[in-house]
N, C-alpha and C positions, 0 to 999 in steps of 0.2 A: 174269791178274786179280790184284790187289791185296787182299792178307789183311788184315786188321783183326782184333784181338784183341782179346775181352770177357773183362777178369778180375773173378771173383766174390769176396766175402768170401762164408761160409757163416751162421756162428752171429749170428741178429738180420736174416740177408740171404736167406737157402734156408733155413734153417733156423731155426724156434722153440723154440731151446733155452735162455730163460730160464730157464724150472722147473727142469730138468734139472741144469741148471748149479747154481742156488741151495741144492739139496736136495743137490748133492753138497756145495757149501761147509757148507751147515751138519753135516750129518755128520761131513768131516774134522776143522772146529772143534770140535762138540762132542769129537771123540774125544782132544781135547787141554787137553780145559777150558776150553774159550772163547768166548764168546759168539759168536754166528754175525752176521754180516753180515745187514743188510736187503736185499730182492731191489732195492729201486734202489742199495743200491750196489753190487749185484753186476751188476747192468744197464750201470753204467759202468766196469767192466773188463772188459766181455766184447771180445771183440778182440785182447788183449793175449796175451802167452804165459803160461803158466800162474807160472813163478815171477815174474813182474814182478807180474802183478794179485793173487797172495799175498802180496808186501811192501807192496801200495799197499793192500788188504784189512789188513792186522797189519803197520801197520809199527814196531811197538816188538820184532816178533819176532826173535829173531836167525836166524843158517844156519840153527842145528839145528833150529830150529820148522818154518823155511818149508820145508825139507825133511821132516819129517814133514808138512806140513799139503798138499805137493805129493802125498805116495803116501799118503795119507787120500783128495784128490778125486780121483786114478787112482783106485785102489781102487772107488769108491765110482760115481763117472760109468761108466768100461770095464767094471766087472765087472756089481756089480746092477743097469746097466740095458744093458747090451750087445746085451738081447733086445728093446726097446723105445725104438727111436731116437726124438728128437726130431722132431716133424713140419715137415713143409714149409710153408711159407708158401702160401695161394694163388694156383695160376696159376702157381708156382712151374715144375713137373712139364712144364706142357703151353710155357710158354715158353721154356723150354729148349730142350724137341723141337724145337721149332720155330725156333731158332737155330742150332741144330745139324745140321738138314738142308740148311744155307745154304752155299755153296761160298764167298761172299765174308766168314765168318765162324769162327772161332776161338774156342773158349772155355777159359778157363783158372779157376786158384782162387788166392787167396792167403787163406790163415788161420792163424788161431791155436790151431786143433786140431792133437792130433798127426797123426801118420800111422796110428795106430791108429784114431782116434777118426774121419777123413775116412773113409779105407778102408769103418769099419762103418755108418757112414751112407749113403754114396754106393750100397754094394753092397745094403743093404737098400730103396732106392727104385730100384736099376735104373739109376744113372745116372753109374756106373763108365767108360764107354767114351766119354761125349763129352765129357768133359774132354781135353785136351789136353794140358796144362799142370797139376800139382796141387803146390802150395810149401808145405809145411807149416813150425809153428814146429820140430819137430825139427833141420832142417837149415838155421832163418834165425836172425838177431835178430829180437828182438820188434816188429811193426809200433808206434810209424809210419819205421823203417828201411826203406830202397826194396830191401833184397836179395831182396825177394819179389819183386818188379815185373821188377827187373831180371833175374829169371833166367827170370822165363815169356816176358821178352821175346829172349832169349837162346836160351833152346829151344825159341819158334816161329820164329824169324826174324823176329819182327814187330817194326818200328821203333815207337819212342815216340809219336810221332805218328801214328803210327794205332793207338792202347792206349786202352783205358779202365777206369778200377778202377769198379766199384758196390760201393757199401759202405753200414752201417747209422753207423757211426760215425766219430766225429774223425779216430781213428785212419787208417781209412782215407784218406780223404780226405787226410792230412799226406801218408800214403807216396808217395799218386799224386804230389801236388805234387813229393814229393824227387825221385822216378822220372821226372820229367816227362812225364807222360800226364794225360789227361784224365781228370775223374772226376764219379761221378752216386753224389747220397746219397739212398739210399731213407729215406722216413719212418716205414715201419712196424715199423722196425727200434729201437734201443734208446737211441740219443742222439737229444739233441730238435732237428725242421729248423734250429735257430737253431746251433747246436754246429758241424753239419754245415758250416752256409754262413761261420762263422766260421772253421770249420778249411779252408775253400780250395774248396767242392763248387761244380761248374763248373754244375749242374745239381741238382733234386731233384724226385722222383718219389713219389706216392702209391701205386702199384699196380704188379702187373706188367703192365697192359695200359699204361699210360703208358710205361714202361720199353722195352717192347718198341716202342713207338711212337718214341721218341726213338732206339734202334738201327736204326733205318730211316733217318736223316736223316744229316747229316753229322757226322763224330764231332770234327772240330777245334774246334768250339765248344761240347763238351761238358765 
């Protein structure tokens, strides 16, 4: 039987961790003097690896800022709320299960969290073991670079053509294009459908029950 591989982005995509994220920005800023970012602009770097979306958050800062301003939001996201992940989306939880019990599917991640940060969320909802595939920014470039794509496609055996990124953002949706796989931009995520469909999204979804509905069908026209 023929595998097919579903890669996930997490944060905006499984995960609602706008808050999360915002309250760490403004924390590490405040702790450097600086005025904090509004949550839509911190809405539009989510995706990104944490020191890209700190230069494009302060970009008059130099190294040494955006170096402190990176173990400001560690700090801040890993520690005080390490006990209080970010919640899942709806439908989230139960659509996964339910891709995962599927012998002709495959699920993987590509994000922009650490491996720290994947790890404590995955482990606190339970859903550590049906991942297959998990890329974090530790070990890639920053999406929209396709080395995410490429290596979950590399350590399932699964060819491009039967890949699909789902993603909340541009971001996403560039890398699949670089990677050459298909890709589906959810809307309930943090760029708005028009971003999505201008960054290349082969498809767009309002829910997971839509979502899980178009993974039933054929993935080459996704």
């Amino acid at each position: 039987m023929r595998r097919r591989l579903a890669v996930f982005d997490v944060d905006g995509t499984l995960s609602d961790s706008q808050h999360h994220i915002h309250a760490a920005m403004t924390q590490s800023f405040a702790a450097q003097g600086l005025a904090a970012p509004n949550l839509e602009a911190v809405r539009q770097i989510v995706g990104l690896s944490l020191p890209l979306a700190l230069v494009r958050l302060a970009p008059q800062a130099d190294a040494r800022l955006i170096d402190a301003l990176v173990q400001g939001y560690k700090q801040s996201y890993y520690v005080a709320r390490s006990d209080k992940p970010a919640p899942l989306f709806p439908g989230a939880a139960e659509v996964l299960a339910r891709l995962a019990a599927r012998s002709d599917i495959v699920l993987g991640i590509a994000t922009g969290k650490s491996r720290r940060g994947l790890d404590a969320l995955l482990t606190h909802f339970g859903l550590t073991a049906i991942f297959v595939t998990k890329q974090v920014a530790d070990d890639h470039p920053s999406k929209p670079n396709p080395a995410m794509l490429l290596a979950a496609l590399a350590e399932t055996g699964v060819a491009a053509a039967d890949a699909v990124m789902i993603g909340d953002t541009s971001f996403d949706m560039e890398m699949a294009g670089a990677a050459g796989v298909g890709s589906i931009g959810v809307t309930w995520g943090y760029h708005a459908p028009e971003a999505l469909t201008a960054a290349g999204a082969g498809r767009l979804v309002a829910d997971f029950a839509a979502l899980e509905a178009v993974l039933n069908t054929p993935w080459g026209s996704a």
